[in-house]
C-alpha positions as CSV (number, residue, x, y, z in Angstrom):
1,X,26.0,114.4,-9.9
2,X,23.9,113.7,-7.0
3,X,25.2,115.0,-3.5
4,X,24.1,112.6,-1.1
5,X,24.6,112.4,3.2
6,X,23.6,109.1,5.1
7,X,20.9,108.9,8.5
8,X,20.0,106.2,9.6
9,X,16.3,105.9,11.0
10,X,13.6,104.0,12.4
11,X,12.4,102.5,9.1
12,X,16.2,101.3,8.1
13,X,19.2,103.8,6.5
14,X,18.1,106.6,4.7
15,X,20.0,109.1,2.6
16,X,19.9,112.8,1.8
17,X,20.0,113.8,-2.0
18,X,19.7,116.6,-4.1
19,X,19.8,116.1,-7.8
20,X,20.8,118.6,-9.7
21,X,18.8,120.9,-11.5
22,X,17.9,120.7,-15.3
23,X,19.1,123.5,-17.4
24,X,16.4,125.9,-19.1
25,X,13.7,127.6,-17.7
26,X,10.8,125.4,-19.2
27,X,12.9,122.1,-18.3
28,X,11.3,119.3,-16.5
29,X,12.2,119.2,-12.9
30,X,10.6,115.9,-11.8
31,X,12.7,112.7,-11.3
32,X,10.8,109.6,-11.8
33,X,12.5,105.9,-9.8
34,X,10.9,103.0,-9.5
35,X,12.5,100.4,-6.9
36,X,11.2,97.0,-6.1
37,X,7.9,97.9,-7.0
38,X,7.9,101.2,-5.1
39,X,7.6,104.4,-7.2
40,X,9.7,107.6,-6.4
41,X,9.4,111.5,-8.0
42,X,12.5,113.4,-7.0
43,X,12.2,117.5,-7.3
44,X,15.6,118.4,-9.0
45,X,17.2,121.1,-7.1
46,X,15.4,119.9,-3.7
47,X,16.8,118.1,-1.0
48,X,15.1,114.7,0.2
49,X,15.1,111.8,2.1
50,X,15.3,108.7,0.4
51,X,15.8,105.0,1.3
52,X,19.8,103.5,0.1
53,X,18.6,101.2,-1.8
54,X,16.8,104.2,-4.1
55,X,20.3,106.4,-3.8
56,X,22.2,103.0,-4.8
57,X,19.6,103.3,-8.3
58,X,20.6,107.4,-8.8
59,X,24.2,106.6,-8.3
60,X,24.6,103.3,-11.2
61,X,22.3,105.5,-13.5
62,X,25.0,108.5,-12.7
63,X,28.1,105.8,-13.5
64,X,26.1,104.5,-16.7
65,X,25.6,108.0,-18.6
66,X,29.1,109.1,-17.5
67,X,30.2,105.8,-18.8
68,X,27.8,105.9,-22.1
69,X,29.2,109.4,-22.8
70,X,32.9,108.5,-22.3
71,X,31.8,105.8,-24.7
72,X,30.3,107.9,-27.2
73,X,33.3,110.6,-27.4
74,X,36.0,107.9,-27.9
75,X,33.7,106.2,-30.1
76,X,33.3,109.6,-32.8
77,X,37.0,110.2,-32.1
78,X,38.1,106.7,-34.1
79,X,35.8,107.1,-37.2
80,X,37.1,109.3,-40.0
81,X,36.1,112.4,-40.8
């Protein structure tokens, strides 16, 4: 899960994220957003400023998997075997 700290700065609130890393050595480390037609690439294991609006993105994508994974196990849990 993202760990993220709030500023506030001339431009309007920005945040401070780091996403974590991807596992394996060859494993892309490049995040790509895209947020009311401004485009984002976020280094995984790198701290950066970003605007909220782009952390309120990382954080419903976060809650979706979670969710979609939660989903997934219960589902494969009900079918027989």
């Amino acid at each position: 899960m993202a760990e993220t700290t709030k500023q506030t700065g001339k431009s309007g609130k920005r945040v401070s994220v780091k996403l974590p890393r991807n596992a394996g050595q060859n494993a892309n480390q490049d995040e790509f957003f895209s947020v009311n037609f401004k485009n984002y690439i976020i280094r995984r294991g790198e701290t950066v400023e970003i605007p909220e609006e782009l952390a309120e993105v990382i954080t419903n994508a976060e809650k979706a998997e979670e969710y979609a994974m939660r989903y997934a196990d219960e589902k494969a849990q009900r079918e027989p075997k």
